[in-house]
ROLUM-625991 format. One record per atom (N, C-alpha, C, O): residue in one letter; x, z, y. Coordinates in steps of 0.05 Angstrom, whole numbers, plus 5000, padded with zeros to 4 digits. Each point is the difference from the previous one (the first is absolute). Last residue first. Layout:
<sites>
aXZY/...
</sites>
This chain:
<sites>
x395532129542/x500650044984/x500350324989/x500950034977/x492849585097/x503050104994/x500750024982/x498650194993/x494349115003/x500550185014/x502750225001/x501849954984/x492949114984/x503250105002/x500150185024/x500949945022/x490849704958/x500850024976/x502950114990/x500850104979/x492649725095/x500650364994/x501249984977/x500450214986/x492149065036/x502650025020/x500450394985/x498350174992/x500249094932/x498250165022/x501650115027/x502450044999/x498349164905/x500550195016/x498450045025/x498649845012/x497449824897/x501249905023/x502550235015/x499750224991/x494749384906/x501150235024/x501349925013/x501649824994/x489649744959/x502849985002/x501050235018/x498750095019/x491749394978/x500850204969/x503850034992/x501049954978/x493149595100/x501449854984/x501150254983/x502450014994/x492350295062/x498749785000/x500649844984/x498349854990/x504351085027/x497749964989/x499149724999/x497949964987/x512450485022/x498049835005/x496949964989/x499949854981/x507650985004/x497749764992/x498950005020/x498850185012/x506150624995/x501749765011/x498049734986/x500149815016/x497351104970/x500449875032/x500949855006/x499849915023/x499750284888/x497150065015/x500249875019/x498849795005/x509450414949/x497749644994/x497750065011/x498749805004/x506050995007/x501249765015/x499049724993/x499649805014/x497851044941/x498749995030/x501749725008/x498649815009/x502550294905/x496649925013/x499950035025/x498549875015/x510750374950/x499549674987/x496950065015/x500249945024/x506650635024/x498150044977/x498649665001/x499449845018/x510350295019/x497650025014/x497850054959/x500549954976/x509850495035/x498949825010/x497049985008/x498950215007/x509150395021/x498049974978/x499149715003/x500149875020/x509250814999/x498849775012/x497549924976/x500549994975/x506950875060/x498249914994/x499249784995/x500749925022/x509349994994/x497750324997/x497549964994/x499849804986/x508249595003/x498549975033/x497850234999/x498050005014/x509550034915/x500449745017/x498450005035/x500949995023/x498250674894/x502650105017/x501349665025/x501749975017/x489250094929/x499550275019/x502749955012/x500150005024/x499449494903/x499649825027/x500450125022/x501149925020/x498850274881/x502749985019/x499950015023/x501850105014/x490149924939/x501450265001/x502249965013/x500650145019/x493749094944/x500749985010/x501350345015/x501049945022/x497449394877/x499550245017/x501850075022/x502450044996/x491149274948/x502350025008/x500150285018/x498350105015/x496149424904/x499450085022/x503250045018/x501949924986/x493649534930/x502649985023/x500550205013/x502449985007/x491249874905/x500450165021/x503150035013/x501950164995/x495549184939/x497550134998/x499650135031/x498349935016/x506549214976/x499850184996/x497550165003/x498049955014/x502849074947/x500750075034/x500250344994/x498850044979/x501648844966/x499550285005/x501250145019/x502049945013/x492949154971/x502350115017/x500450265000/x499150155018/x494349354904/x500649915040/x503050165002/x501550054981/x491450334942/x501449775001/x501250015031/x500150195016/x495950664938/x501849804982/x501249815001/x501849944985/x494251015083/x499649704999/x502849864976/x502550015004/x492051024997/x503549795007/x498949774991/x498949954978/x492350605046/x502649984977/x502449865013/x499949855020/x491650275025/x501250265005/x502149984966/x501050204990/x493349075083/x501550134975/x501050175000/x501350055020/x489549585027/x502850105006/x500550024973/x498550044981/x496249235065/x499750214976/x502450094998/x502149874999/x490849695081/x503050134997/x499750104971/x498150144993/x493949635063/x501649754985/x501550064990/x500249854980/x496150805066/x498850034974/x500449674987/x499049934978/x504050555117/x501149924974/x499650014974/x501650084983/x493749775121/x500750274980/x501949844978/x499749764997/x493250115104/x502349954984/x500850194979/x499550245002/x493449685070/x499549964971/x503049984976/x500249994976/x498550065123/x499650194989/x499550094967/x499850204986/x502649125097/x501650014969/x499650294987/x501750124988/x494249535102/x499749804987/x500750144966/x498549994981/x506550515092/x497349965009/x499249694976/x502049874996/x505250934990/x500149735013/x496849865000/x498849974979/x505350684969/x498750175023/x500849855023/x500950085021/x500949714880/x497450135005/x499050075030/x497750065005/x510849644971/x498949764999/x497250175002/x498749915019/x507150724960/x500949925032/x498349835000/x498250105014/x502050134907/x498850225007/x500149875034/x498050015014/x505749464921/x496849984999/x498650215020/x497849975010/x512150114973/x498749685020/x497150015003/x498849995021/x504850754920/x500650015030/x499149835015/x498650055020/x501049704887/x498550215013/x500250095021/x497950005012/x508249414953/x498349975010/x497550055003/x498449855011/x509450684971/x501149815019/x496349835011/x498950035022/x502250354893/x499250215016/x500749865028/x497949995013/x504749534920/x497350014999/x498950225021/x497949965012/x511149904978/x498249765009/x497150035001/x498549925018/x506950954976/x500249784980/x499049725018/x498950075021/x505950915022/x496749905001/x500949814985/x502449945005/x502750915046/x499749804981/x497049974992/x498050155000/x507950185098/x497649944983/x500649904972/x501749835001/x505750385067/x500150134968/x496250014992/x499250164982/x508549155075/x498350115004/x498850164971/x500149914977/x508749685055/x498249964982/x497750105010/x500649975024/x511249864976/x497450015020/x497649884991/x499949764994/x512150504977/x497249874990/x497450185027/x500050225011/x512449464965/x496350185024/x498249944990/x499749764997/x512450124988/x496849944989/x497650275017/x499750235008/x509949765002/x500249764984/x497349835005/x499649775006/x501350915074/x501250034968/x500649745000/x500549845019/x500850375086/x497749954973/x501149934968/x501949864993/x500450835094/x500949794984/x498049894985/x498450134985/x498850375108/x500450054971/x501549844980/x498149864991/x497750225104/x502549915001/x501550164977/x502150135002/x488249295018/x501950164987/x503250105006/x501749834996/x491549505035/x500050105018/x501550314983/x500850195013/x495049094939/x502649895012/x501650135028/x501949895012/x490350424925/x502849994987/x502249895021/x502350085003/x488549885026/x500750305001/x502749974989/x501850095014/x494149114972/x501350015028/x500550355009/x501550065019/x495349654896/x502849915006/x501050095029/x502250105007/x488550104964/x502950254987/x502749825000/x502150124994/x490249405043/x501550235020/x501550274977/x501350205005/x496349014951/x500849875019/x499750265020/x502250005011/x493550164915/x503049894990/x501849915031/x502450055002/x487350155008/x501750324992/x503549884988/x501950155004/x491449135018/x502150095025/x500950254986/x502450055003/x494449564922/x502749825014/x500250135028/x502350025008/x492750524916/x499549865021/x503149875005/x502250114997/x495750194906/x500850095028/x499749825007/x500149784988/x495650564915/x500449725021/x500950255030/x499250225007/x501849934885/x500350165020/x500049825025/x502249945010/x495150074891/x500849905011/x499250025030/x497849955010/x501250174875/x500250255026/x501149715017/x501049814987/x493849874919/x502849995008/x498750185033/x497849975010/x495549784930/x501250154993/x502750175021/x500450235006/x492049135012/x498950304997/x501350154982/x498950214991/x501048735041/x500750114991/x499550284996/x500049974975/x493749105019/x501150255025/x501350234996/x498550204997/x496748774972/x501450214990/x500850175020/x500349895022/x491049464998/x503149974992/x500850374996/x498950205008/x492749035037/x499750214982/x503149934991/x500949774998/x495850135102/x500349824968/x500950214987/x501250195009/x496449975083/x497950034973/x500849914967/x499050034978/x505049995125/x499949804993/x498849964972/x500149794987/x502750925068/x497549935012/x500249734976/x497750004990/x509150554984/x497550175001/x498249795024/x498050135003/x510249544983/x498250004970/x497650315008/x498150064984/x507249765099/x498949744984/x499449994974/x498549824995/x505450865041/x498150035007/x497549744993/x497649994994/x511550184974/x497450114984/x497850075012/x498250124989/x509849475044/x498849854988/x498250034991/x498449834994/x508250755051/x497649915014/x498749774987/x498349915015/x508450534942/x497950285009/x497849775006/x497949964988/x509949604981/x499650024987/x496950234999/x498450044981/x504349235095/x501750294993/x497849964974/x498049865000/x500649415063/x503050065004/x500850284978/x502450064997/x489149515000/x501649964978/x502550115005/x501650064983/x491550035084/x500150224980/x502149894980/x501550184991/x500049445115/x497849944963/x500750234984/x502350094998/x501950005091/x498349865000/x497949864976/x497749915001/x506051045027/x500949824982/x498549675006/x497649994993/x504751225012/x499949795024/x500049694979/x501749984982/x499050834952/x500349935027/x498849815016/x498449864988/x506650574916/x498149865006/x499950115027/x501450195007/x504749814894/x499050095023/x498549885015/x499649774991/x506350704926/x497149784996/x500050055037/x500450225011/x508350264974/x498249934983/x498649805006/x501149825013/x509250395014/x497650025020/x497749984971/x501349894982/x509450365038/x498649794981/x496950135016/x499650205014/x511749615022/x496650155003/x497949924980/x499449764998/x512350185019/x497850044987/x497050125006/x499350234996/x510749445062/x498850224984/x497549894988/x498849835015/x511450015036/x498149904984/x498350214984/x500850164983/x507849555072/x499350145007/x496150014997/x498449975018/x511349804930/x497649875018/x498850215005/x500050204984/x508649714976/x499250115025/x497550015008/x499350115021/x504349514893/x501349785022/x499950275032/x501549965019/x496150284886/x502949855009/x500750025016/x502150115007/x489050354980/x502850164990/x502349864999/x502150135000/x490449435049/x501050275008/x501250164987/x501050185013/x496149004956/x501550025007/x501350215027/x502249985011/x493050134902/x502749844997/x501349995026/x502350095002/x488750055008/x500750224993/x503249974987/x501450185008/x493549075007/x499050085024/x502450344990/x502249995010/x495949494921/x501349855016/x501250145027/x502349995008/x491150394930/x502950024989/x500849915018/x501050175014/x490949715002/x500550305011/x502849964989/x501650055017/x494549264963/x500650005024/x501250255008/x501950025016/x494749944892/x502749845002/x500849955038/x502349955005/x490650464976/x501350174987/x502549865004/x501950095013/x489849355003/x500950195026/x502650314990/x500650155018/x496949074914/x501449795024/x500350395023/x502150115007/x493350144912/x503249945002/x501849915023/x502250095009/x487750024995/x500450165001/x503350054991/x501350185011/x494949104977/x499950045025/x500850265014/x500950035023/x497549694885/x502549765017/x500250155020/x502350075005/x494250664929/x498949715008/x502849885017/x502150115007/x497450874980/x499149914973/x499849705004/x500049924976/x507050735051/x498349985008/x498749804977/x501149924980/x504650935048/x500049884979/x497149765000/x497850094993/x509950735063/x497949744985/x500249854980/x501949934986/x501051205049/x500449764986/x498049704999/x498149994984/x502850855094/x498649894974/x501949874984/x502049935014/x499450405075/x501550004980/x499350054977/x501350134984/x492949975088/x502249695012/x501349994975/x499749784990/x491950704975/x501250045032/x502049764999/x499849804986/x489850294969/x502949754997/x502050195022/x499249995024/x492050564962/x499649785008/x503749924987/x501450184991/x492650655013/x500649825023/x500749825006/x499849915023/x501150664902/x497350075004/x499849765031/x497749915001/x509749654942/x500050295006/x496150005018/x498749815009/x508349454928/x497750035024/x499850254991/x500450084976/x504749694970/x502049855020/x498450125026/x501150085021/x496149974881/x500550175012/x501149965025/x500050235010/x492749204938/x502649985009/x500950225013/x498850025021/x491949774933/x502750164994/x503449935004/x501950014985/x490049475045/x499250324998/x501750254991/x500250235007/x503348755048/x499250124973/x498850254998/x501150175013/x503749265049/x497050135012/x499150034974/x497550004999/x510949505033/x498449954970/x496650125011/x498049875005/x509149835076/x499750224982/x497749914980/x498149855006/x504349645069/x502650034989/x498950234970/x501049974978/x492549825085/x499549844971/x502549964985/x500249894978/x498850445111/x499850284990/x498349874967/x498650134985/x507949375097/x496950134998/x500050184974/x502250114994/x503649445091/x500649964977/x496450124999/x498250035016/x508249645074/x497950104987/x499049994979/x498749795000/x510650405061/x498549734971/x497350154994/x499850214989/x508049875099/x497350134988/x498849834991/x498849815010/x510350285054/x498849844965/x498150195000/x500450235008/x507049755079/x498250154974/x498449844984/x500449765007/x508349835043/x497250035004/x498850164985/x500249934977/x508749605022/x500050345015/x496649985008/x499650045024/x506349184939/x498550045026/x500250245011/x500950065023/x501549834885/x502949825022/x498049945032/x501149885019/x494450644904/x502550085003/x501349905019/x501350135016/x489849564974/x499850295007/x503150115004/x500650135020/x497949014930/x499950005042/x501050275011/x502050055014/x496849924895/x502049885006/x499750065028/x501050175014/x491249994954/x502050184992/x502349915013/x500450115021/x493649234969/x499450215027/x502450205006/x501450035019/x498149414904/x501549975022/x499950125031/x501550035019/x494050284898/x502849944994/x501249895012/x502450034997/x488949895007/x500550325023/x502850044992/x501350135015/x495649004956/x499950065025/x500350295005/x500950075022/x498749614893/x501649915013/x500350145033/x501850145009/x491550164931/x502650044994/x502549925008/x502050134998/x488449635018/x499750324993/x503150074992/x500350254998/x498148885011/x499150045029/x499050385006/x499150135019/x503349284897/x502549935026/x498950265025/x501350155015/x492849724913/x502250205000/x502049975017/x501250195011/x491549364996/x499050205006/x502050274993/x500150235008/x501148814972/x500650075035/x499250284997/x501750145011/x502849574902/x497949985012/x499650115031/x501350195010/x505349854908/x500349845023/x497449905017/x500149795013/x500950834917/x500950075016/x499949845030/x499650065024/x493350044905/x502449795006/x501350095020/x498949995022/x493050374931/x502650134994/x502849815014/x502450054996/x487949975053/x500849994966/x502250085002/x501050085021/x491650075062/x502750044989/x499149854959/x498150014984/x494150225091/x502549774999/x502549964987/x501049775000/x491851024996/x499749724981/x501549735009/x500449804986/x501351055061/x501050014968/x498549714983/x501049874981/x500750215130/x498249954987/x500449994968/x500149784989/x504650335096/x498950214985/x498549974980/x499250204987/x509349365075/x498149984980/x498050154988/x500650014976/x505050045120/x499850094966/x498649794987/x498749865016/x505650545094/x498749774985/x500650114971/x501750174994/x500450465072/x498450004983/x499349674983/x498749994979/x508550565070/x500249824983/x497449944986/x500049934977/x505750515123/x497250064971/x499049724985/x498949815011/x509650515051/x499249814992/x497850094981/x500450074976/x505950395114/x498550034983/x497849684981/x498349885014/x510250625071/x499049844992/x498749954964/x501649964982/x502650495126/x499749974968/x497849804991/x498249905013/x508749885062/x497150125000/x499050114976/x499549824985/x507449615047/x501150214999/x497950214991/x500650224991/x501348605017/x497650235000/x501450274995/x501749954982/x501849075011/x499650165027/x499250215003/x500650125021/x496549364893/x501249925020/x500350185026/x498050095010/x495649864912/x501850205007/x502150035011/x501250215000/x493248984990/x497950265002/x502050325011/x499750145020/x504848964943/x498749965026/x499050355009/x501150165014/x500949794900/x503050005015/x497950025022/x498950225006/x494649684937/x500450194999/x503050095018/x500250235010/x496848864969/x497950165014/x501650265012/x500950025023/x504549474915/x499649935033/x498950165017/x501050105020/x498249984890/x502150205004/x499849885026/x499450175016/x494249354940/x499450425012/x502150085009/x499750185016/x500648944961/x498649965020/x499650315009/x499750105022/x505349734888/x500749955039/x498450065023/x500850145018/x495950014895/x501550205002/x501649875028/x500150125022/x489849754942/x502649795010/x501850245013/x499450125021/x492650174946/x501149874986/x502549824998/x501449904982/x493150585089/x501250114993/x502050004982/x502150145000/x492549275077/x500049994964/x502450204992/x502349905002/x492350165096/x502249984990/x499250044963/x498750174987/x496449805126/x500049874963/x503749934992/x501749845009/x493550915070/x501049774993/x500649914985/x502050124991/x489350365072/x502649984979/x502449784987/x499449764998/x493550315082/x501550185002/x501650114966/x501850174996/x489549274992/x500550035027/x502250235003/x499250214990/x500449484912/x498449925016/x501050105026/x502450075001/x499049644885/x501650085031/x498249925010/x498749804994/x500650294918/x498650025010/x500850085029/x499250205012/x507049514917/x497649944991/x497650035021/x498549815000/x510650675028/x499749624991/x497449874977/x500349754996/x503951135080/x498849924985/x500149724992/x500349825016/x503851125044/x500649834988/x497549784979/x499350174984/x502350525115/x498449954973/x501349754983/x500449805013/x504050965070/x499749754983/x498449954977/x500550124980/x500650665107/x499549934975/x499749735003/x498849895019/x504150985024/x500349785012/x499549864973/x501750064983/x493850845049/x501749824997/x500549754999/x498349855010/x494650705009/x500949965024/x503449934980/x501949975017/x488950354945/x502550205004/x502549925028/x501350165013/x491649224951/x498650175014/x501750305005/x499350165017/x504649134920/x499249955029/x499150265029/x501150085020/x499650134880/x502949885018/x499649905026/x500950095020/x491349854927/x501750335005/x502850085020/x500650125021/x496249024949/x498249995021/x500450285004/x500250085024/x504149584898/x501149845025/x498550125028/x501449995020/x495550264889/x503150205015/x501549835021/x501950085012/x489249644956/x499250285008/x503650095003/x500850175016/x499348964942/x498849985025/x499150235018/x499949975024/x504850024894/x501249965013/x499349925029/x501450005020/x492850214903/x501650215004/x501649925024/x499450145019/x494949254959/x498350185003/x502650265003/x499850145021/x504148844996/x498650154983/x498050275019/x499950045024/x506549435017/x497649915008/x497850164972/x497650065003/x511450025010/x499650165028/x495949854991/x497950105009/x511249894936/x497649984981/x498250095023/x498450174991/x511550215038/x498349814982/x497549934992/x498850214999/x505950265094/x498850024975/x498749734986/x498249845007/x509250865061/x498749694995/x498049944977/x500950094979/x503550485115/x498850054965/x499449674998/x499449815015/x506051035053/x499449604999/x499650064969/x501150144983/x497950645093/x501349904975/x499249714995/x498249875010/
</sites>
């Protein structure tokens, strides 16, 4: 299958380029902030320069053919309300043209969305003992969490207009392979747990961290489907754990590292009230994945301690990938 994938140098998009790979398809990495060896820098922002890309790419080709959209913005404290802002261009515009492509190309579409589309209210009936299913209602609470709702609209428009052949994946908090802990909102907290400074630590809000390769071979199991794909998919992992509990886990791993036995989170002051100021974020996203059994049957993900266990670098306090990481799907 010929894949191509956006945002190829990110933490998510870098574990589903190398999946793909190691599966022995025929894969394209796309990147332009952080293009490196064997990918290729494309400003997604420049609607010519993509529709070119994208003609060229699917040129000739009879082959099916698959686009994972991960480039994003993720970051909820980047966003304001300006529409016209890159971080919205670049959460709304672009998979709205992707979309497009998807129709007058004939390429599958896969928008990677997230699971801050949803309020995550304590009393929102919408969420069931298990979690948000596909045909929740959203409702999201922050910019960012709009900019990826308003993509999902775009993206979803145009497989009920235009044809597209276009689907929805929303994915949660996630973490991984990474070259700097700041890359992910999981792996940063390894860095506030060695780094002693004394700071706030949430210990209210549920939040369900998945691994980026467990996201990246439940694609590559999907793309080997010969199942229609819905509207919408959600892929999660069903640990829940607060930040604060998050870096209790780290401390516990950082303990059994030769030198860092001393480590602990008695810098950390957890909150266990709803945060009043900053970026509000949901209580409990969880998303629920049950559909999935009738897509690719079983599929689990990795347990959050054993896999940061084995996968930390002990030297530079960072996760790495390990050989066995893309095993049969």
């Amino acid at each position: 299958m010929k894949i191509l994938v956006t945002g190829a140098s990110g933490v998510l998009g870098s574990a589903v380029y190398q999946a793909f790979k190691t599966h022995g398809h025929n894969v394209t990495g796309l990147a332009n902030s952080r293009p490196s060896e064997g990918l290729t820098k494309l400003n997604l922002l420049d609607e010519a320069e993509t529709a070119a890309f994208f003609k060229n790419w699917k040129k000739d080709s009879n082959e099916p053919a698959w686009v994972i959209h991960c480039a994003a913005e993720r970051r909820p404290d980047a966003f304001t309300n300006d529409a016209n802002s890159i971080a919205t261009k670049l959460n709304v515009e672009v998979p709205r043209n992707l979309a497009s492509f998807s129709s007058s190309l004939g390429f599958t579409l896969i928008y990677i969305s997230t699971d801050y589309v949803f309020d995550g209210l304590k009393d929102n009936k919408e969420r069931t003992p298990s979690g948000y299913p596909t045909s929740a209602k959203t409702n999201p609470l922050q910019a960012y969490g709009v900019s990826k709702r308003d993509g999902e609209d775009k993206v979803l428009a145009a497989r009920d207009n235009e044809g597209a052949k276009a689907t929805v994946l929303r994915v949660p908090v996630l973490y991984g392979p990474a070259p700097e802990n700041s890359d992910t909102a999981v792996n940063v907290l390894m860095d506030y747990v060695i780094d002693k400074k004394s700071r706030e630590m949430d210990d209210y809000a549920a939040r369900y961290p998945t691994n980026v390769v467990d996201i990246a071979r439940f694609l590559v199991r999907l793309s080997a489907s010969e199942k229609d794909l819905p509207r919408i998919i959600h892929c999660s992992a069903k640990e829940r754990f607060t930040k604060y509990q998050m870096c209790g886990v780290f401390a516990r791993i950082l303990r059994q590292v030769p030198g860092s036995e001393n480590v602990s989170v008695e810098h950390l002051n957890p909150i266990s009230a709803a945060p009043t100021d900053g970026v509000a974020r949901p209580y409990d996203s969880q998303l629920d994945i049950e559909e999935n059994k009738d897509l690719v049957g079983e599929f689990k993900c990795s347990s959050f301690e054993k896999w940061c266990t084995r996968h930390l670098d002990h030297s530079k306090k960072i996760f790495v990938s390990r050989p066995g990481d893309y095993p049969d799907v």
